[in-house]
VMD Tcl script that draws the C-alpha trace (Angstrom):
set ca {
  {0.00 0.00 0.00}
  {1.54 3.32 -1.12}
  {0.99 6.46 0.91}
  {-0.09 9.10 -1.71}
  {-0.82 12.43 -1.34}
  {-4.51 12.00 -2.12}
  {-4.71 9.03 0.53}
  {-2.92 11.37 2.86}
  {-5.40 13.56 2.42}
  {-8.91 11.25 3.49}
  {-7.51 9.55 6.42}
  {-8.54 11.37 9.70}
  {-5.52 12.36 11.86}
  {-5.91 9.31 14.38}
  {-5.72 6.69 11.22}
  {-2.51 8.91 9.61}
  {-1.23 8.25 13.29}
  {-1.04 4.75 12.79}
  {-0.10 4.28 9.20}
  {2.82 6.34 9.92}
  {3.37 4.40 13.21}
  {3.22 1.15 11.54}
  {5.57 2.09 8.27}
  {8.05 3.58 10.04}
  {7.91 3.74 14.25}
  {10.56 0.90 13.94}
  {12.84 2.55 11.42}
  {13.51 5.75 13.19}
  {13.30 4.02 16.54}
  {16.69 1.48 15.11}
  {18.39 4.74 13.65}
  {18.24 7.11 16.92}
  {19.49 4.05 18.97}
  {22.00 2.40 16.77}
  {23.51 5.85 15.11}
  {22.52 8.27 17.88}
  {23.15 6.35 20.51}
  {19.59 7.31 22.15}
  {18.28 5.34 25.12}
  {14.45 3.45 24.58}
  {12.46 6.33 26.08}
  {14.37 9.14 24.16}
  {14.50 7.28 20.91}
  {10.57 6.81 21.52}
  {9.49 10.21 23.14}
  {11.22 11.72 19.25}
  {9.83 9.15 17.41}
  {6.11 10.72 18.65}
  {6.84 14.15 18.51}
  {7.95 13.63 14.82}
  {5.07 11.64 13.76}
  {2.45 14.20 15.21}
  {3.63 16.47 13.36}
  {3.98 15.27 10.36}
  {0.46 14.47 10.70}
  {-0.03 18.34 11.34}
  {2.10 19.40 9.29}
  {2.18 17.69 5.76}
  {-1.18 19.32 4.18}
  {1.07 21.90 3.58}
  {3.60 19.95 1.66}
  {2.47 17.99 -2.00}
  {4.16 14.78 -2.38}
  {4.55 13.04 -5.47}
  {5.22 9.22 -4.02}
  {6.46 7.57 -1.26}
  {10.26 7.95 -1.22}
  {9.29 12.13 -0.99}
  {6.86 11.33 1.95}
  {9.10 9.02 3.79}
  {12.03 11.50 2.94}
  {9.71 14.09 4.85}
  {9.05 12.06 8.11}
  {12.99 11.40 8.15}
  {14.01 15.27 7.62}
  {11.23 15.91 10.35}
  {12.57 13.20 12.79}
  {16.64 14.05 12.39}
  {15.68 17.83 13.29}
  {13.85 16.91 16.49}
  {17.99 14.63 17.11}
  {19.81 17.39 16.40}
  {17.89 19.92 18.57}
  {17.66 17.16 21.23}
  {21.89 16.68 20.94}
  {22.10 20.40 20.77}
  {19.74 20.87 24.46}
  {21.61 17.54 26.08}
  {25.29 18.78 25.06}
  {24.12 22.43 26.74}
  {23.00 20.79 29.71}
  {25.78 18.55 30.11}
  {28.14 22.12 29.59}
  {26.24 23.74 32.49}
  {27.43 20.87 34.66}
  {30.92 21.25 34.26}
  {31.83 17.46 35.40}
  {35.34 17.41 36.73}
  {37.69 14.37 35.87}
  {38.04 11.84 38.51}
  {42.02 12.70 38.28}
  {41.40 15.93 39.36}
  {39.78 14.79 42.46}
  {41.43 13.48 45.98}
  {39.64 10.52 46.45}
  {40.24 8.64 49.97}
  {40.92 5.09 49.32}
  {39.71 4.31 52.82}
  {36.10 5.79 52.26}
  {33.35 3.36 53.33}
  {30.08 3.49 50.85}
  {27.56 4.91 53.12}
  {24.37 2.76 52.92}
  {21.69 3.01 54.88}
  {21.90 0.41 57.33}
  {19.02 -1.70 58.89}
  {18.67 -4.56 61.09}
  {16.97 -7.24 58.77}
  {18.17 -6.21 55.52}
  {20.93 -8.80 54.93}
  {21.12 -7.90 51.65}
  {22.26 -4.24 51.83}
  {24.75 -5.39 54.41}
  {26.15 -7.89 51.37}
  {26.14 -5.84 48.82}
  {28.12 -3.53 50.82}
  {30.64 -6.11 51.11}
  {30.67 -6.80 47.26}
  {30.83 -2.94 46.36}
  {33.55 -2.08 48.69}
  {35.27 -6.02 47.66}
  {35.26 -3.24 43.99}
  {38.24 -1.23 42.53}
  {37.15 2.51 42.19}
  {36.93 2.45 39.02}
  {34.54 -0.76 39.06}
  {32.02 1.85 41.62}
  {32.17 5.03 39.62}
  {31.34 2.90 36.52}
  {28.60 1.07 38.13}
  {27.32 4.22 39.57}
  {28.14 6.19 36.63}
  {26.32 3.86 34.02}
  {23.39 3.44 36.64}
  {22.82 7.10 36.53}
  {22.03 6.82 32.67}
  {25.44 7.90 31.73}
  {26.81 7.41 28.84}
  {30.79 5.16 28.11}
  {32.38 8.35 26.64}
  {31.57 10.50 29.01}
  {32.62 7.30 32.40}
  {35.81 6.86 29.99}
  {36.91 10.37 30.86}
  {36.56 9.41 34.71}
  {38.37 6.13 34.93}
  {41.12 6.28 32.07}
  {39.68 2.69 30.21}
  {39.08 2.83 26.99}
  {35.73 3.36 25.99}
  {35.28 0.75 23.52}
  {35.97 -1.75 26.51}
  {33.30 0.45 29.24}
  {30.50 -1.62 28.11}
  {32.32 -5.33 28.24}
  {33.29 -4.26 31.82}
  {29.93 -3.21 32.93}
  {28.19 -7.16 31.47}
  {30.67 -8.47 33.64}
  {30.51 -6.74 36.78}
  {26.78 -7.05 36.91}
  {27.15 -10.85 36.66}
  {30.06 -10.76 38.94}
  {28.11 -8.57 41.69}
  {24.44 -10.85 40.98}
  {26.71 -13.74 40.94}
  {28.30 -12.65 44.33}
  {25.33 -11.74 45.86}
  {23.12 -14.71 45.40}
  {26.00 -16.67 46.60}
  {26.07 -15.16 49.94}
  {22.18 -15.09 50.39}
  {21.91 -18.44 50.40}
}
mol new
graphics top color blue
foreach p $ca { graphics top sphere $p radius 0.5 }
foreach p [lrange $ca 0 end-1] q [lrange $ca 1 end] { graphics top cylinder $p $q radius 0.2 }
display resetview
């Protein structure tokens, strides 16, 4: 089924929705996370604000066939990535992160977790964390914040093609250790 410009034209808004959903929600959604490197909700929460409006927007526009209209909805969808780069790299300016080099850490610093009486397993994963190498912690913690290898790789001097093999393994090395211990 081709999307023409006179079909574009008859379907109500809610049915456009979900032609353009269907023809090319998974398309954009493998391009923002494979070449920009977008996590599942930001990937998704683009993906939406691209196809609403191209639904609003393309009675202005006349397309002639389908490569044109699909052409559109990916000019549409690789503005609303670059404007979303262009806000996160602002945001991540204003922050001003300082390298973990540049810090004095104290090797002898306990993790501070909050400690109660019948939860066992805080007690061993506090044993497994500080069992860690620094750079194992700020790398969990790091990646568990939602950030991303380039920017850990600049805190613990690994190379950032290796980040995400280390992370795999120390979750399975930490669940591993932990569900040894608990029972």
């Amino acid at each position: 089924m081709k999307i023409e410009n006179q079909s574009i034209r008859n379907k109500t808004k809610k049915d456009l929705l979900e032609v353009l959903y269907q023809r090319y929600g998974r398309k954009l959604y493998a391009y923002a996370t494979m070449s920009w490197k977008l996590d599942e909700d930001g990937a998704w929460d683009l993906i939406y604000k691209t196809l609403y409006k191209v639904v609003d927007s393309q009675q202005d526009y006349q397309f002639e066939h389908e490569k044109q209209f699909a052409a559109f909805v990916f000019k549409v969808f690789v503005n609303y990535l670059r404007n979303h780069y262009r806000d996160n790299k602002k945001l991540s300016e204003k922050l001003q992160l300082i390298r973990m080099e540049e810090q004095e850490f104290d090797q002898t610093a306990e993790i501070e977790v909050i400690e109660t009486k019948d939860n066992r397993h805080m007690e061993i994963l506090k044993e497994v964390l500080m069992d860690l190498e620094d750079w194992q912690r700020v790398l969990l913690l790091m990646r568990s914040e939602g950030h991303s290898y380039a920017e850990i790789a600049k805190f613990i001097n690994k190379p950032e093609e290796q980040l995400k093999v280390y992370y795999q393994r120390l979750k399975a090395t930490l669940s591993k250790k932990i569900n040894e211990q608990v029972r």
